[in-house]
C-alpha positions in Angstrom: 62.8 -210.8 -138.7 59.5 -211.0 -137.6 60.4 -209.0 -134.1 61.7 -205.9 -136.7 58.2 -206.3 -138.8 56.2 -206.0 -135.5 58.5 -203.0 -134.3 58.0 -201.1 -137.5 54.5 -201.7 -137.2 54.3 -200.3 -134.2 56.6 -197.4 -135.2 54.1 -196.6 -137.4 51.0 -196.6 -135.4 52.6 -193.7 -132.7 52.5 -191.7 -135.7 48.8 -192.0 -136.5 47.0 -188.7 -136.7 44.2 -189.1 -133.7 40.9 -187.4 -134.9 38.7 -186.1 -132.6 34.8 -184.6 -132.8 34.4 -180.9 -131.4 31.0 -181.4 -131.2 29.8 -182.4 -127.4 33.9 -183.0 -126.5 34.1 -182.3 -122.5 37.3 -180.7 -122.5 37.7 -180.5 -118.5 35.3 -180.9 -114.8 36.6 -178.5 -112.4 35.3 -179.7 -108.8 35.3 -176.6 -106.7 34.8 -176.1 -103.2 33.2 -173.0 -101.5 32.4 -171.6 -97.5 29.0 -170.6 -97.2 28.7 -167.2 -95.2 27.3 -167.8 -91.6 24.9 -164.8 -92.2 22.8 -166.7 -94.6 21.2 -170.2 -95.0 20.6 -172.3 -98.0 17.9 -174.9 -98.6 19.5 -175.6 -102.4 22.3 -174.2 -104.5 19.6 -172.8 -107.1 18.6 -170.4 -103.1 22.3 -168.8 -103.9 22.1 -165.3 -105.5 25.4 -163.4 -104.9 29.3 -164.1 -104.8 29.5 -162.5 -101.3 27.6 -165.2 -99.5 30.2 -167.5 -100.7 34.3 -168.0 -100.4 36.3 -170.1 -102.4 38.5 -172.3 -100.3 39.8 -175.2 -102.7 40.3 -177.2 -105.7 39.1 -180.9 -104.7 41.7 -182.0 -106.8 45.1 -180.4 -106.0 46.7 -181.6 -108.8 44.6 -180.4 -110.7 45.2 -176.8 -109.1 48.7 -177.3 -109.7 47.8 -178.0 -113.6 45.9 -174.8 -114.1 48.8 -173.3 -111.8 50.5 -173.5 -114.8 48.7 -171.4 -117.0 49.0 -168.9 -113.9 49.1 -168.9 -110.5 45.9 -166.7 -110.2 44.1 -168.9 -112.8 42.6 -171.6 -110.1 40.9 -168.3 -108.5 39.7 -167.0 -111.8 38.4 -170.7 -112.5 36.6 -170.4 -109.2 34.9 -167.2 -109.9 34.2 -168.4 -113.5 32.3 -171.0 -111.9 30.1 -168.4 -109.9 29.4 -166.3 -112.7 27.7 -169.9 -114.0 25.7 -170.6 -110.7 24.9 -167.4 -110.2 24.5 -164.9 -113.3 23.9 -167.6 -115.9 27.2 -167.3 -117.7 27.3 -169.9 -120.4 30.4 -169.4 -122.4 34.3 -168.1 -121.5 33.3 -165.7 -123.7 30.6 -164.2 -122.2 32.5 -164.8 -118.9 35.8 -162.2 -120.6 33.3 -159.8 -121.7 32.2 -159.2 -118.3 33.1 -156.6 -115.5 35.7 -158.7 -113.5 35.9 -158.7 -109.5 38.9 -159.8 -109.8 41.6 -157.3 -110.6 45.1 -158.8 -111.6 47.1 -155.8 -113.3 44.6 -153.0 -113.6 41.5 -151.9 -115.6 42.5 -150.8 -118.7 44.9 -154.0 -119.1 42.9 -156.8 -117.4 40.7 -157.7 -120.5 44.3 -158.5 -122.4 45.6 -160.0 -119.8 42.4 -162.4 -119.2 42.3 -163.0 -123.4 45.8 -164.1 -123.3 45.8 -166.4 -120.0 42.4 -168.4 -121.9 43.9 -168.7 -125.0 46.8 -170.4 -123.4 44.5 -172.3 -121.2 42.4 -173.5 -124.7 46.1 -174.8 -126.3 47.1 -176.5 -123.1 43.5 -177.9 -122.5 43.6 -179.3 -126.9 47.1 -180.3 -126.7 48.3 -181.6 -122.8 46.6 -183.5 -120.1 46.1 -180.3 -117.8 42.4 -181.4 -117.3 43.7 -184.6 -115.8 43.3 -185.3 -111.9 46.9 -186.1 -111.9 50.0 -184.2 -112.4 50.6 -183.4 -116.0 53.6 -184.5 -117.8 53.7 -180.7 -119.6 54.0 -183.1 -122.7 52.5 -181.5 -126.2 50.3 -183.9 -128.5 50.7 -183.2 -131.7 49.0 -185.9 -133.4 45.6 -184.4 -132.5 43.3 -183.5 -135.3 40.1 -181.6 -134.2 36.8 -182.1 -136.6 33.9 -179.3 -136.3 31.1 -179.3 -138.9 30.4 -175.3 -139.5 26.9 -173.9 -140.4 27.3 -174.7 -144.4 27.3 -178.6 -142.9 31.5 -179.0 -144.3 33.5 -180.4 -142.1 36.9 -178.1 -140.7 40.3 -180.0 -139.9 42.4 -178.7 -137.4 45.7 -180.2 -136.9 48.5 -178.3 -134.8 49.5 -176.1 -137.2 46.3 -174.6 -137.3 46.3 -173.8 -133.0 46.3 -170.3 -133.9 42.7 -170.5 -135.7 41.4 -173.1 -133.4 42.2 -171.2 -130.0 40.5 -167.9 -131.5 37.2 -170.8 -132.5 36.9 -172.1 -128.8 37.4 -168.5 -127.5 34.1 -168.0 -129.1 32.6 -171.7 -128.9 33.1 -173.2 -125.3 30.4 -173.3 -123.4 30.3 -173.3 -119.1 28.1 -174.7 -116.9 27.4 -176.1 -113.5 26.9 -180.0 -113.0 24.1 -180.2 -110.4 24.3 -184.2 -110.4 28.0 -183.5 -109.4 27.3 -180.6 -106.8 26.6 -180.4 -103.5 25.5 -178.2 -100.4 26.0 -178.9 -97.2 25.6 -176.1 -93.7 28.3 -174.4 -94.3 30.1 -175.8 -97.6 29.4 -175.7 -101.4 30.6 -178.0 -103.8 30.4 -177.2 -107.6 31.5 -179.2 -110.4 32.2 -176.8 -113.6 31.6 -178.3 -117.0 34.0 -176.9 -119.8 32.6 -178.4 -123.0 31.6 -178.2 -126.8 28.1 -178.0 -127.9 
């Protein structure tokens, strides 16, 4: 009798909602590695001032490669150059990053802008509701018991459970800040290491 009370117990705990602040959440660390053109020389990563001197070789973590693999196979790259547009033009948000002139071309220029929207709003679900940040595989498995908390402007207090992903993807589209983690970063002769910061202010 007192094994079935415990089990019920239990039972009901896995279907606790789980609650969690917007506010300051750190929703992924990316850390990227880079070949430093032979032409030039760096003292510092702040001495860096254009993507050419640079070429991205790696994700430190491969399975984390394979996670964002998922959302597509160009993703890791576009993660990569995200990450320069934060070194080196002062990007601070992904969506300062979409409304930029793109290097890299993955349909064509009239569609790329649709095609970049879609691929980060699937990245924001799979980043609120799966462990693709994780430095391990992911299990592909969806969370539903998340609730997300922001306070807006007027100081109330917004729930979003899953069955508002819709309005909470287009939120973070506009909300997520980038930036570079210099504590995390390195430079060596001829290699750069950078670790982007995906995060909630």
């Amino acid at each position: 009798m007192m094994k079935s009370r415990l089990h019920e117990k239990n039972k009901g705990k896995a279907h606790q909602n789980e609650f969690l602040n917007l506010i300051d959440l750190v929703l992924m660390e990316c850390p990227i590695s880079y070949h430093c053109n032979e032409v030039y020389s760096f003292k510092k990563i702040e001495d860096i001032r254009s993507k050419h001197q640079l070429l991205y070789q790696r994700f430190q973590n491969r399975s984390q490669l394979l996670n964002l693999a998922m959302v597509d196979s160009a993703f890791p790259n576009i993660m990569a150059d995200m990450a320069l547009e934060a070194l080196i033009n002062g990007t601070s948000s992904i969506e300062e990053y979409l409304c930029r002139q793109k290097s890299i071309i993955i349909i064509d220029y009239k569609t790329d802008h649709q095609y970049f929207l879609r691929k980060f709003r699937n990245f924001i679900n799979l980043l609120l509701y799966t462990n693709i940040a994780a430095k391990k595989i992911a299990n592909n498995e969806i969370n539903s018991r998340k609730v997300y908390c922001y306070k807006e402007s007027n100081e109330m207090i917004k729930f979003y459970s899953i069955y508002e992903q819709v309005d909470l993807e287009k939120l973070l589209l506009e909300k997520l800040k980038i930036k570079i983690e210099y504590k995390k970063s390195s430079l060596s002769k001829r290699k750069l290491n950078l670790c982007l910061k995906i995060f909630m202010e």
